[in-house]
N, C-alpha and C positions, 0 to 999 in steps of 0.2 A: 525388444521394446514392447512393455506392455500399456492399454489403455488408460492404467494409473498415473503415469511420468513418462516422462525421457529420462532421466536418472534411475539409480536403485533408489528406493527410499520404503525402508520397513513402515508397517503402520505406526509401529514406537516412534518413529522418525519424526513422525507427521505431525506425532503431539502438541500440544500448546506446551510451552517451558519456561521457568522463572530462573534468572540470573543475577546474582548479585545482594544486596540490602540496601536495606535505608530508608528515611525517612522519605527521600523525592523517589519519584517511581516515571518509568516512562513504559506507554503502550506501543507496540509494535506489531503492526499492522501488514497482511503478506498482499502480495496482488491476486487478479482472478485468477480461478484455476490453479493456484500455486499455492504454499504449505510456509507455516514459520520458519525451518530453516532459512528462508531468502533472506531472514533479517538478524542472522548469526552475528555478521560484522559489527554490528550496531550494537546489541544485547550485549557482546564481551566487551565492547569501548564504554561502554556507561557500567557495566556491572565494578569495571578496573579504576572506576573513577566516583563511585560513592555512590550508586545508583541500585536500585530496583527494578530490573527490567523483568516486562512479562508480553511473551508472542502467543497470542490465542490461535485457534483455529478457528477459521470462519464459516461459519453454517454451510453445508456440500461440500468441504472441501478436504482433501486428503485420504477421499472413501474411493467414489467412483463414480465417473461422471453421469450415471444414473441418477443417482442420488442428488451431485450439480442442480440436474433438469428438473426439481421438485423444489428449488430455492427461487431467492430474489432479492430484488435491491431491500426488500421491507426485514429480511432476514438476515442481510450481511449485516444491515445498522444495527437492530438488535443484536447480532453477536459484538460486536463491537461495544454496544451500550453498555451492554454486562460487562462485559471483559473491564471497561473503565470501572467500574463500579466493583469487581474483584480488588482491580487496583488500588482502588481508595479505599477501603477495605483495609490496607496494608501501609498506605503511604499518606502523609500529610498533604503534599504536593507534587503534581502529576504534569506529564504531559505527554505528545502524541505527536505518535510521525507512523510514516506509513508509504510502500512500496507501489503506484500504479495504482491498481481500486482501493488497497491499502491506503494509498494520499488521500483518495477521494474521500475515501472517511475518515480519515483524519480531519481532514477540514469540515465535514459534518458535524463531528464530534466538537471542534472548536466552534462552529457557529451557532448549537445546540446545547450544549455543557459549560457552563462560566467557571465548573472547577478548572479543567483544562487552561491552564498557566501559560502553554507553550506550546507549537504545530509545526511540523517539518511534512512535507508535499513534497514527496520522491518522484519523478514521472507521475505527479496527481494527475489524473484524466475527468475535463470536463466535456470532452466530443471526440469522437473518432472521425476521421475522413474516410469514408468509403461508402462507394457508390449502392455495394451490395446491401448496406444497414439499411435505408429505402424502403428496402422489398421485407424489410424481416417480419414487422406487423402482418404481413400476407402470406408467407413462405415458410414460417419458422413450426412451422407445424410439417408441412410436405419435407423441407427438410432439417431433419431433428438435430445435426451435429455437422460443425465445422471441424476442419481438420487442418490443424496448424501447414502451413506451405513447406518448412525445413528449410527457409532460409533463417539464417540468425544474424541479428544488427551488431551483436558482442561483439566489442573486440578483439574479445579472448574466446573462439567462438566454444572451447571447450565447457564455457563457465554455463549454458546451457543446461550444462547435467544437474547444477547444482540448484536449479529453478525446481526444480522437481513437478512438471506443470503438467497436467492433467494430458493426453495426447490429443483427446475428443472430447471437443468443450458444445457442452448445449447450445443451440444459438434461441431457442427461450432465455437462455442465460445471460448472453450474448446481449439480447435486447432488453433483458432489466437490467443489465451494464450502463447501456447507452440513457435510460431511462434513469435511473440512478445521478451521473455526472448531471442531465437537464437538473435536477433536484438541487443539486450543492450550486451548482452554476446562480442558481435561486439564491440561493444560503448567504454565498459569498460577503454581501455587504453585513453580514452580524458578528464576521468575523473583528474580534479585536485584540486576540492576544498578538505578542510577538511570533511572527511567520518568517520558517524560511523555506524559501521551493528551492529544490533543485533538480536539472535538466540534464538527460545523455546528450550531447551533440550529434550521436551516431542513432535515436531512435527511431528506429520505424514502425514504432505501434500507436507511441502517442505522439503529435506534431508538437513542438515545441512550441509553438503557438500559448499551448494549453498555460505552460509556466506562465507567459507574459500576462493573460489574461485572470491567471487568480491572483497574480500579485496586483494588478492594478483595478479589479471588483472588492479586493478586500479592503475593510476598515483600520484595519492595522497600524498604528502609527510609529511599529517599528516591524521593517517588513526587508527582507530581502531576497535576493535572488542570484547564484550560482551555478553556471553553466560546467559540465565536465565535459570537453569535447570528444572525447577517444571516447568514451562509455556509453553503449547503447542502452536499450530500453530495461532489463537487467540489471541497471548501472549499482546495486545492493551486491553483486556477484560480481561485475565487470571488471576493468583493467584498474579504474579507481575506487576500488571498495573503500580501502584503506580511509582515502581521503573522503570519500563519500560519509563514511563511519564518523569519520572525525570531525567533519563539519557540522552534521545531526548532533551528534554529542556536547559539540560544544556549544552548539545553539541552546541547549538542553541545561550544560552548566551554568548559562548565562541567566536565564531566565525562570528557570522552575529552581522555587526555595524560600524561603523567607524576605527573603529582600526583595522581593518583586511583587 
């Protein structure tokens, strides 16, 4: 096991990747410390159904968590920013989903971007619960990395590997994390496209809480909400990829295109 992952994951691996054609293009967004593979399922369900998909890489991410610890929330949005802005680039009509900090900016980019047609919030994270976050404004200096525990919420606990997540995440990172969701938490009421969150029943990174509260801050006047209960925090890799995939996607066919 190296400081890169818990998976193998070449740096080709890591790469950002485009899937599919057409004129609707959807952005695909990974979570912290993790790499676009997390959102494979996704990218091949919309490329198989008329779509353009494209998964960036997000500033420190896929290198080495030294490089993490020289990032921030100001840095993921701009990768993010651009990445849309490749996309439109290529597509008439776009939209946006995204894995855990991936949701979070997805939902930045929706309450920031009015190209943004459409927003799917995977495990989107507006707060962590933990006592230690507290201390990190004072601590995050004396100590420089957190170290994941090796408990896993998956169901499938092997699906882990396919996170490919960083093993020593900065907690300067950590803290523009937390710093970051305060900011969308903000956002929230600018949101107006069509939203859909969806929630692992099994997460124990983000409180499920989190779902209930961007569906009911957003503007949205067509908004929903989808719980998978077996699928933890992972739930892009978990026991319901499949239907996870499938759900994004067709939120995706429904609302990004001309008719809308």
């Amino acid at each position: 096991m190296t400081d890169r992952e818990y998976g193998d994951l070449s740096a080709e691996a890591a790469q950002p990747y485009w899937l599919g054609q057409g004129d609707r293009g959807v952005l695909l967004l990974h979570g912290f410390a993790g790499t676009p593979p997390e959102m494979r399922n996704l990218a091949e369900w919309l490329a198989e159904h008329g779509f353009l998909a494209y998964a960036p890489l997000l500033a420190g991410h896929g290198t080495t968590p030294e490089l993490m610890a020289l990032t921030g929330g100001e840095d993921w949005m701009s990768s993010a920013g651009e990445a849309l802005d490749e996309l439109l680039g290529r597509c008439r009509w776009v939209g946006v989903a995204g894995q855990s900090m991936g949701g979070t900016l997805a939902l930045h980019l929706a309450a920031t971007r009015p190209e943004v047609r459409a927003v799917v919030s995977q495990a989107g994270m507006l707060w962590l619960h933990d006592w230690r976050l507290h201390l990190l404004p004072l601590l995050h200096r004396l100590v420089p990395w957190e170290m994941p525990s090796g408990e896993v919420d998956l169901y499938h606990q092997e699906a882990v590997h396919d996170l490919h997540s960083y093993r020593r995440r900065p907690t300067s990172a950590i803290l523009e994390l937390v710093r970051l969701g305060r900011l969308v938490h903000r956002e929230l009421a600018a949101i107006v496209q069509p939203l859909l969150v969806l929630q692992g029943g099994r997460d124990g990174v983000v409180e499920p809480a989190n779902a209930d509260e961007i569906l009911a801050r957003a503007s949205s006047s067509i908004r929903a909400l989808r719980r998978f209960e077996r699928s933890g925090h992972g739930m892009s890799v978990d026991v319901d990829k499949a239907e996870v995939a499938a759900a994004a996607g067709r939120w995706m066919e429904r609302f990004v295109g001309p008719g809308e």
